[in-house]
Every structure is written in C-alpha cells, then in structure tokens.
C-alpha positions as a Markdown table, in Angstrom:
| # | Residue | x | y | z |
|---|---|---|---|---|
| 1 | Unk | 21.1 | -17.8 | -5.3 |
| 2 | Unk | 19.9 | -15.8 | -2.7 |
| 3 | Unk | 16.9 | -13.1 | -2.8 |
| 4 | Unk | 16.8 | -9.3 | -3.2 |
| 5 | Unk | 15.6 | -6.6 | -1.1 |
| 6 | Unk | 14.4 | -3.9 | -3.5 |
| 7 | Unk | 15.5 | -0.7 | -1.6 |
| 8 | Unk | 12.5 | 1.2 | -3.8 |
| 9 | Unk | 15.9 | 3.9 | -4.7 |
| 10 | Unk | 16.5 | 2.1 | -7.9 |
| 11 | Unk | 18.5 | -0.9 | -7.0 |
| 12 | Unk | 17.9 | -4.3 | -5.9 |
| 13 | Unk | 20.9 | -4.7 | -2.5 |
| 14 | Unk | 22.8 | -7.9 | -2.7 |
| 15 | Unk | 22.7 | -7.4 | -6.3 |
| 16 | Unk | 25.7 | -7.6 | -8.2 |
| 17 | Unk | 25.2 | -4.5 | -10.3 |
| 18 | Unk | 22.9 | -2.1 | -10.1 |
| 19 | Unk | 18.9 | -2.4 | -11.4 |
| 20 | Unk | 17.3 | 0.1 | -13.7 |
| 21 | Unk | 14.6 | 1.9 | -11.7 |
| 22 | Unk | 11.2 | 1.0 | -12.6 |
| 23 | Unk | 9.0 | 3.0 | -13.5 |
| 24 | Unk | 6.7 | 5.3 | -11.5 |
| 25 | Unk | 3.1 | 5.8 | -11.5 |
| 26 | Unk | 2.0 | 9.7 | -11.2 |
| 27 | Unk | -1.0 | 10.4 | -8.8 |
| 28 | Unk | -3.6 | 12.5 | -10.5 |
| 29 | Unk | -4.1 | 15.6 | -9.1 |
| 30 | Unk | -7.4 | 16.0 | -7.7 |
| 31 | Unk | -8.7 | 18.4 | -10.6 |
| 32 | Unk | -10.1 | 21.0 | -7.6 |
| 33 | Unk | -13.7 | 22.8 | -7.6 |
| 34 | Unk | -14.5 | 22.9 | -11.9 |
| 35 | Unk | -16.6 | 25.9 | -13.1 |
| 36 | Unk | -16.4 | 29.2 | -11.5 |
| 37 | Unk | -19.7 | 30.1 | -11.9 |
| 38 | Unk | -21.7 | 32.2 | -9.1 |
| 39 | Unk | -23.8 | 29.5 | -8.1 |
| 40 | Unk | -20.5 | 27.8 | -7.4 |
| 41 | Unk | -18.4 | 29.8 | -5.5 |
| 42 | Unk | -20.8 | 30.3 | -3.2 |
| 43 | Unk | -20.9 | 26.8 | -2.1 |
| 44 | Unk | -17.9 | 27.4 | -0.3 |
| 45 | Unk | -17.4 | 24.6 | 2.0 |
| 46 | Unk | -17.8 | 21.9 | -0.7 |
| 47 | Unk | -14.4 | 23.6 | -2.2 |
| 48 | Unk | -12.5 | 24.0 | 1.9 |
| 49 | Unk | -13.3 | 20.2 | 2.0 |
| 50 | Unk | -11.6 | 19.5 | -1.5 |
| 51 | Unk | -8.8 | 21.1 | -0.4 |
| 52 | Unk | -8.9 | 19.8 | 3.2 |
| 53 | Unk | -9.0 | 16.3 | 1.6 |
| 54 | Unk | -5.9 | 16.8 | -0.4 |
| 55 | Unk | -4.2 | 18.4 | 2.3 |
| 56 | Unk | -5.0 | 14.7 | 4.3 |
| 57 | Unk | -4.3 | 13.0 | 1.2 |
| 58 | Unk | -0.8 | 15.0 | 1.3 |
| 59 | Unk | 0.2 | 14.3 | 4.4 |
| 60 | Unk | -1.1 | 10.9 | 4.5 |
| 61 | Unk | 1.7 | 10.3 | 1.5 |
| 62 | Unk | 4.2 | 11.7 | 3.2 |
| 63 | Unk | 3.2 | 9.8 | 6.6 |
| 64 | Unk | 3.5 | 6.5 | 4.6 |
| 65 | Unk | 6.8 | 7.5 | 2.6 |
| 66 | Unk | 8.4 | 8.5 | 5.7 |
| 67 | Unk | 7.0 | 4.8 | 7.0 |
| 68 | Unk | 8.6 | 3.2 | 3.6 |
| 69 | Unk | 12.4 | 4.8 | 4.5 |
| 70 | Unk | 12.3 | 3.5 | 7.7 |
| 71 | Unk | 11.2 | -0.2 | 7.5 |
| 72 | Unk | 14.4 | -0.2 | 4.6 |
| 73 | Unk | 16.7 | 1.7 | 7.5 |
| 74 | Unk | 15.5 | -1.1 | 10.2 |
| 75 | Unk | 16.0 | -3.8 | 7.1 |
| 76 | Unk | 19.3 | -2.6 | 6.7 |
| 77 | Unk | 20.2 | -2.5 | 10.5 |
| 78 | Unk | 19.1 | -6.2 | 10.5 |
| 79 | Unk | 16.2 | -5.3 | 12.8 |
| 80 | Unk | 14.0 | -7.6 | 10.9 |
| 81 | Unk | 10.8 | -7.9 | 13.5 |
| 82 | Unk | 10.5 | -4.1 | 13.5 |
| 83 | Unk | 10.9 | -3.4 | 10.0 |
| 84 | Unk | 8.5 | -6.3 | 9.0 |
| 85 | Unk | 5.9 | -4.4 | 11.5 |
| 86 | Unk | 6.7 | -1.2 | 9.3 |
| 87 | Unk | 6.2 | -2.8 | 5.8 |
| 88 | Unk | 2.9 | -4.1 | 7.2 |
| 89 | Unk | 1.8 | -1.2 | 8.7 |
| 90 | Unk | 2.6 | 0.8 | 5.1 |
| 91 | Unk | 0.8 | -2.2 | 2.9 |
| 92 | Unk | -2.0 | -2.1 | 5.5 |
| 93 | Unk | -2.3 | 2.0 | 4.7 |
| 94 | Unk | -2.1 | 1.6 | 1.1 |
| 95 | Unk | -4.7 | -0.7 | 1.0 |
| 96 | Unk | -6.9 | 1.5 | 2.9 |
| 97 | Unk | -6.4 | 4.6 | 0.8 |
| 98 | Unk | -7.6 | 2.3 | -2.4 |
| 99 | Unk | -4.9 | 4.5 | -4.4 |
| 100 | Unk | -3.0 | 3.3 | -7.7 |
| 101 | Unk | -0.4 | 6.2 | -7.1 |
| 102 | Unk | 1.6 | 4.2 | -4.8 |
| 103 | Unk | 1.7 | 1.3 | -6.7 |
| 104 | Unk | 5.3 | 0.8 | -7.1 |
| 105 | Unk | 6.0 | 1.5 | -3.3 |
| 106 | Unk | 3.6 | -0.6 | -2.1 |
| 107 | Unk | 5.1 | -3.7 | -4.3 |
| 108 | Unk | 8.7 | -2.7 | -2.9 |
| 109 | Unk | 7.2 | -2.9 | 0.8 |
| 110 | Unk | 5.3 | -6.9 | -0.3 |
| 111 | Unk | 8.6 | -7.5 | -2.1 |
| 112 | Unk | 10.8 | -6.7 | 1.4 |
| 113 | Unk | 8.5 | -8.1 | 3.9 |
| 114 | Unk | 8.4 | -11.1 | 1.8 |
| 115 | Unk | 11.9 | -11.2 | 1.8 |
| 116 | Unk | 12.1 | -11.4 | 6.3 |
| 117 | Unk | 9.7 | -14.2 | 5.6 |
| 118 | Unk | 12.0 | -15.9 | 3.4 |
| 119 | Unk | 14.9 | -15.2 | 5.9 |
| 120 | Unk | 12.8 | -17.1 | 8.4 |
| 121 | Unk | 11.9 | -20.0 | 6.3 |
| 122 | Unk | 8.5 | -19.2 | 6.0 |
| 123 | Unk | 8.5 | -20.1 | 2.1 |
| 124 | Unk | 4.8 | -19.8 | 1.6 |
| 125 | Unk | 3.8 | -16.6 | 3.1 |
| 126 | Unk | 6.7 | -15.0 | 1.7 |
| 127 | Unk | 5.6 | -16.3 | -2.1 |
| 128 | Unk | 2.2 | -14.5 | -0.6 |
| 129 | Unk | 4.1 | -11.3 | -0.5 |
| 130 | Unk | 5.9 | -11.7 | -3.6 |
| 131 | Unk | 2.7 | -12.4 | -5.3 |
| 132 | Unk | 1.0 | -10.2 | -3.9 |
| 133 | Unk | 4.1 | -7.4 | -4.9 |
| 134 | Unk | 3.4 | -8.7 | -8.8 |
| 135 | Unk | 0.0 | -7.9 | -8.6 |
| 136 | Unk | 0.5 | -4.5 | -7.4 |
| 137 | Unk | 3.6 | -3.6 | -10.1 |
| 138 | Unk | 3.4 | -6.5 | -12.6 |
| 139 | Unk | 6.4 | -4.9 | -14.2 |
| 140 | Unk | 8.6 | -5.2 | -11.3 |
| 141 | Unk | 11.0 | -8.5 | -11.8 |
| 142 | Unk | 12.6 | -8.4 | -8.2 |
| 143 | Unk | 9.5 | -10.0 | -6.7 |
| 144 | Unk | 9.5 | -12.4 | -9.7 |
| 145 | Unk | 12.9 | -13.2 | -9.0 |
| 146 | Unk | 12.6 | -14.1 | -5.2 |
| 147 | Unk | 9.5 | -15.9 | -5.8 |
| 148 | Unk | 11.4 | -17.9 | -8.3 |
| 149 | Unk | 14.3 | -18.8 | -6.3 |
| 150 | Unk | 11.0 | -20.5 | -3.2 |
| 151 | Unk | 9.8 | -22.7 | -6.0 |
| 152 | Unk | 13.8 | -23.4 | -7.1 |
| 153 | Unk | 14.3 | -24.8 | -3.6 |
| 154 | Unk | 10.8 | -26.6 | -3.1 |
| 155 | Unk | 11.6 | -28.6 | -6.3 |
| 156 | Unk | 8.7 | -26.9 | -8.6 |
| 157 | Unk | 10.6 | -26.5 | -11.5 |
| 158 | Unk | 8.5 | -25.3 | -13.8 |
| 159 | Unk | 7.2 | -22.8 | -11.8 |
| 160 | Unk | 10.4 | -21.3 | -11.3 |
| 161 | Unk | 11.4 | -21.8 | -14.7 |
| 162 | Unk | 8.5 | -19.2 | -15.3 |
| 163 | Unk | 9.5 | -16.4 | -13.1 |
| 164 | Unk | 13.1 | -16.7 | -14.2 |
| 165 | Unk | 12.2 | -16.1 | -17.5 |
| 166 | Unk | 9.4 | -13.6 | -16.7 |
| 167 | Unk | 12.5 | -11.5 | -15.0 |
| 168 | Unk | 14.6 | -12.1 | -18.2 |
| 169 | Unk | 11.9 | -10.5 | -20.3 |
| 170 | Unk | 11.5 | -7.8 | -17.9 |
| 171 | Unk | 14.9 | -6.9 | -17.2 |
| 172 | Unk | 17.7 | -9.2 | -19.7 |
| 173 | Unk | 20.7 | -7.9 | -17.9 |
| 174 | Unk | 19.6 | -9.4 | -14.8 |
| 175 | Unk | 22.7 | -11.9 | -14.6 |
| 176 | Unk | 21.4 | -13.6 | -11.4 |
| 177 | Unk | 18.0 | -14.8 | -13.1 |
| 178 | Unk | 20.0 | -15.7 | -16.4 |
| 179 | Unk | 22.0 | -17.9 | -13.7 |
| 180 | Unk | 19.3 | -19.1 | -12.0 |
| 181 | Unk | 17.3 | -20.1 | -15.0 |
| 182 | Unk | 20.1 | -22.3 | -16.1 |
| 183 | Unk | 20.8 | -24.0 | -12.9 |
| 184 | Unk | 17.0 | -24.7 | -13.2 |
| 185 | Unk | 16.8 | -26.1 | -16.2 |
| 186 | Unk | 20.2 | -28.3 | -15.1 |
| 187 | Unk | 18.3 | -29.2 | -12.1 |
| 188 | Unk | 14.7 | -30.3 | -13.4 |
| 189 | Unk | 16.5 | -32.5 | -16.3 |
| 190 | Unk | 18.2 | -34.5 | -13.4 |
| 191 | Unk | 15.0 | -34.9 | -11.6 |
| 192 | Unk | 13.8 | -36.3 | -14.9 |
| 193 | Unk | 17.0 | -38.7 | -15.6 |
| 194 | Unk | 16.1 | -40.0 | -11.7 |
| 195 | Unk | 12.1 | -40.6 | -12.4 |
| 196 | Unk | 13.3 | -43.2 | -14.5 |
C-alpha cells in the first residue's frame, strides 16, 4: 500500500489502472462594465482597469499553471526538494488570489506535496496536506486515500477505515482502497483479539 501522486492529467501514477478525472470547476468570467449608458462609457478608466484586472488575473493563471506542470516534472524527476518548493509556492498563490476556480489544482498540488512529506516520514504534516487537499476538492479520493494509508500505519484504524471507505463511495473501482480497506478491517480485529 503505498500513496498516489495525483498528476492533476486524470490519473493517479503508481496506480494500477487509470482514475477517472475529476471534475473541474469553471471560473466565472468577470461579467465586464454592465450598462452602456452615456454616463457609463464615459467613465472610462473604471472599464481599462476591469480589463487590466482580468488581463492580471489571466496571466496570473497561467503563471501558476505553468508552476503546477513543473513541480509534477521535478516530482517525476525525483527532484523532491525543488518540486515541494514549487507546490508551495503554487498553494501559497492560490491562497492569495482567494479564487474557487482553481480548486481542483490547488488540491492536486496539497495532495503531491503531501505525498514528499510522506516519502520523508513526516506523517503528520503530510495528513496536513492531505487534509487540507479534502478541504479544497472534497470530491477528490486520492487525498483520501493517502491520508488513509498514515492512519493505516500509525495504528488508527478507524480513522482509516473512514477514508477507505470515503474513496470507495467516491470512486468504487478504486481496487487499491477496496484492498486496503480489507487489510484494515483484518488488522484492527487482530488488535482487538490482542487487547484481550
């Protein structure tokens, strides 16, 4: 049982079969200047700075998606220290902007960091990253799923028994939770059979 890195492309990698891509939130378009009125168009500037503003908002999207691809590239290449500093620098960004729109992204990025936590055994702050990657996209099972597998290994059954089946509801073909789940349950009746 080992965690997933949710490449964001529709697949969890290390997976054995593909994931169905989640969905994805649409930003809102910024409705423009309403009205059209005299008295309107000759504010002017108030309409230059609308535009200006999604212009920013534009390329501050593509800044951050561009940020995204490479913290997975440096994942992939192993180059764990750098792509953590990337998926922290895009979280960081998309908690600034206060936007919805990148919701699933931004989940993927808590999701992957948390996994480099994981890979250096630091079990708590990466269940802060999963959790935090639930929050964001609460329909998003990867995060579940990892998060499940830190309370498997600490011993908290029950907790784990909770994400695996939180996964199951979310995604039933996921054959890693199914297995994980019953290993679980296997392992917390032992615990019990030894209490006594």
């Amino acid at each position: 049982m080992e965690p997933f890195l949710y490449s964001g492309y529709g697949e969890a990698l290390g997976a054995r079969a593909p994931l169905p891509q989640p969905g994805r939130e649409v930003a809102e378009g910024s409705g423009g200047v309403r009205g059209g009125g005299a008295a309107e168009k000759s504010r002017g500037p108030p309409f230059a700075v609308a535009v200006e503003n999604d212009m920013d908002r534009d390329s501050a999207a593509e800044a951050a998606s561009g940020m995204l691809r490479e913290a997975h590239a440096q994942f992939r290449e192993r180059r764990f220290e750098r792509a953590e500093e990337l998926y922290g620098r895009f979280i960081d960004q998309c908690a600034c902007s206060g936007t919805s729109a990148l919701s699933h992204e931004l989940a993927t990025a808590l999701n992957n960091r948390g996994q480099i936590k994981y890979l250096r055994v630091d079990f708590y702050e990466a269940m802060d990253d999963y959790t935090a990657a639930i929050e964001a996209q609460p329909d998003f099972e990867v995060p579940y799923y990892n998060r499940g597998l830190i309370l498997y290994r600490l011993g908290f059954f029950d907790d784990a028994l909770k994400d695996f089946q939180k996964v199951l509801e979310l995604n039933p073909k996921f054959e890693d939770a199914s297995l994980s789940l019953k290993q679980t349950i296997l392992d917390k009746e032992e615990k019990l059979k030894r209490t006594y």
